[in-house]
VOPAGU-2260 file (C-alpha; in pm, 1 decimal, decimal comma):
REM VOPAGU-2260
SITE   aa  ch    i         X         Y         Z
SITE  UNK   A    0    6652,7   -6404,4    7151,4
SITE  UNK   A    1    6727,4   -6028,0    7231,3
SITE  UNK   A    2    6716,2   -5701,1    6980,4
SITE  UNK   A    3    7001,7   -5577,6    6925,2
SITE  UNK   A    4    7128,3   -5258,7    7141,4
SITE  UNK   A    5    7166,8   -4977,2    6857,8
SITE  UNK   A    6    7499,0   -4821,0    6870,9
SITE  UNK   A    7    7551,1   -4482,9    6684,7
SITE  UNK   A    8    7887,5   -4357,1    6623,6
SITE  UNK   A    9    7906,9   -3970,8    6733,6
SITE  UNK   A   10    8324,6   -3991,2    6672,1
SITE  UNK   A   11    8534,0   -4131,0    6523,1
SITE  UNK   A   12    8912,5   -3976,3    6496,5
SITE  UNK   A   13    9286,5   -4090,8    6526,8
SITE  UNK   A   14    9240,9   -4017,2    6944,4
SITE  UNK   A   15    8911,4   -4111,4    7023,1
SITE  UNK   A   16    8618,1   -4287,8    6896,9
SITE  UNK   A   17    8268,1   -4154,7    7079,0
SITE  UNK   A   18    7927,8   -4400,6    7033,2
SITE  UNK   A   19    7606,5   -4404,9    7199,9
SITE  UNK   A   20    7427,1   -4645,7    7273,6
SITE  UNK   A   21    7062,0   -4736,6    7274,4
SITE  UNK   A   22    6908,0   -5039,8    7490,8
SITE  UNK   A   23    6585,5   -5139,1    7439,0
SITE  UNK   A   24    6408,2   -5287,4    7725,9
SITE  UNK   A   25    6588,3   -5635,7    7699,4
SITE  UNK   A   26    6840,8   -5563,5    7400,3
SITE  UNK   A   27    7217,3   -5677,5    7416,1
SITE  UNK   A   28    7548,4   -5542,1    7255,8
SITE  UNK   A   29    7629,9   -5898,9    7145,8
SITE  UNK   A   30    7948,8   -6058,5    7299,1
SITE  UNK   A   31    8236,8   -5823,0    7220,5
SITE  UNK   A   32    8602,7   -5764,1    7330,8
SITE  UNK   A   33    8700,8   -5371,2    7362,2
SITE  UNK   A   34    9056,7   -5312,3    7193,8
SITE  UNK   A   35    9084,1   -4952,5    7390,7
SITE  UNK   A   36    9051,4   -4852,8    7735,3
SITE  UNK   A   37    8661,7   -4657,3    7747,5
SITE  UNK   A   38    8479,7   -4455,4    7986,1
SITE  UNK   A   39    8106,2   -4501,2    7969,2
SITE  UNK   A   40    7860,8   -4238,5    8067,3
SITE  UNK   A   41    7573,6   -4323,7    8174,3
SITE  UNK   A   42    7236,1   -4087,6    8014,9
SITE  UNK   A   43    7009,5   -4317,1    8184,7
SITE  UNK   A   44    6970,1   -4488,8    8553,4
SITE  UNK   A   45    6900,1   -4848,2    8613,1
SITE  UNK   A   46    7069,2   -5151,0    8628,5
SITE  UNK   A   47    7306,8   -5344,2    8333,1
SITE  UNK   A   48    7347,7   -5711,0    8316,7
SITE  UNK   A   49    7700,3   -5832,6    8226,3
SITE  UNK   A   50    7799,9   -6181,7    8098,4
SITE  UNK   A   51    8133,4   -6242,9    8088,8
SITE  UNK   A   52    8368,7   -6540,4    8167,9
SITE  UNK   A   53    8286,8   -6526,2    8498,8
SITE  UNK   A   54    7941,8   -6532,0    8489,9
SITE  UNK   A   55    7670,9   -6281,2    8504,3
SITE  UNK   A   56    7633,0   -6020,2    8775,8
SITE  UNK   A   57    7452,8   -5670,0    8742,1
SITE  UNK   A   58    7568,5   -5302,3    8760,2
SITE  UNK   A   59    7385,4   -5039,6    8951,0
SITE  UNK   A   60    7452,8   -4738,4    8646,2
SITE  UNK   A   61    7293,9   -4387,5    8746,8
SITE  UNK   A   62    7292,7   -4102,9    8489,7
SITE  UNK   A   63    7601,1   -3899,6    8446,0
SITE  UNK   A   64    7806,3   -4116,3    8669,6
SITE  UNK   A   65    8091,3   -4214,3    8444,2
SITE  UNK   A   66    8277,3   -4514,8    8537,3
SITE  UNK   A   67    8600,3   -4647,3    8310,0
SITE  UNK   A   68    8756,0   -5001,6    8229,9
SITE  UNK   A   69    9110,8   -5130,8    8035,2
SITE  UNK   A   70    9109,7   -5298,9    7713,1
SITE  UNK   A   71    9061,7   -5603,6    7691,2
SITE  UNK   A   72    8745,7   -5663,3    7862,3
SITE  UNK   A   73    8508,9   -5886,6    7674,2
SITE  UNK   A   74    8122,0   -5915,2    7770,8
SITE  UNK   A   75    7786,7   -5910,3    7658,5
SITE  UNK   A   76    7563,7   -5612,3    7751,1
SITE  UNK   A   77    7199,7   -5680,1    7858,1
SITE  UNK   A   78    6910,6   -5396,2    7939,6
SITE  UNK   A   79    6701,5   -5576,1    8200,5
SITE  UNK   A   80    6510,2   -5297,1    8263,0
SITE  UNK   A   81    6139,8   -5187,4    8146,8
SITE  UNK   A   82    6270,6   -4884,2    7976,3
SITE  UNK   A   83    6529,3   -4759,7    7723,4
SITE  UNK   A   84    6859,9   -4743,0    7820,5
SITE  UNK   A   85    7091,3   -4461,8    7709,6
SITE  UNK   A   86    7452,1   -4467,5    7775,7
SITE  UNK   A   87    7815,5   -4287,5    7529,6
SITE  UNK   A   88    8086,9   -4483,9    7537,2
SITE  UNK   A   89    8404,4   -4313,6    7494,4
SITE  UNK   A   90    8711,6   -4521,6    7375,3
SITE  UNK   A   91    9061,9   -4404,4    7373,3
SITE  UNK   A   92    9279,6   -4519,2    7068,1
């Protein structure tokens, strides 16, 4: 079984709530379903690995490249790589 991927809330307001997130090398959010739209920024570059209802793919992330997604999106978020991995997550409410 994986650790855990350690979230720490930076924000959290009536507009926006900001967290960052800390992957171990193989650590995982834990299937979850995102209630906001977010943009992610990426501290770190490597790859992610999603699992979702569709399956697993990867995502090619690189550092300060911020990417952004609806709500609604439910996944589990896997570090496959053999170092930390850093990203904020930025949820509008």
């Amino acid at each position: 079984m994986s650790d855990k991927a350690i979230p720490t809330l930076q924000i959290d307001n009536d507009r926006v709530r900001v967290i960052e997130w800390r992957f171990a090398p193989g650590a995982a959010t834990g299937w979850h379903k995102h209630d906001y739209d977010y943009v992610v920024v990426p501290m770190t570059t490597g790859q992610l690995k999603l699992k979702d209802a569709q399956g697993e793919r990867y995502a090619d992330l690189v550092a300060g490249v911020s990417y952004t997604r609806k709500a609604g999106v439910e996944h589990d978020v896997i570090n496959p790589n053999k170092s930390e991995f850093v990203f904020v997550e930025i949820e509008m409410k």
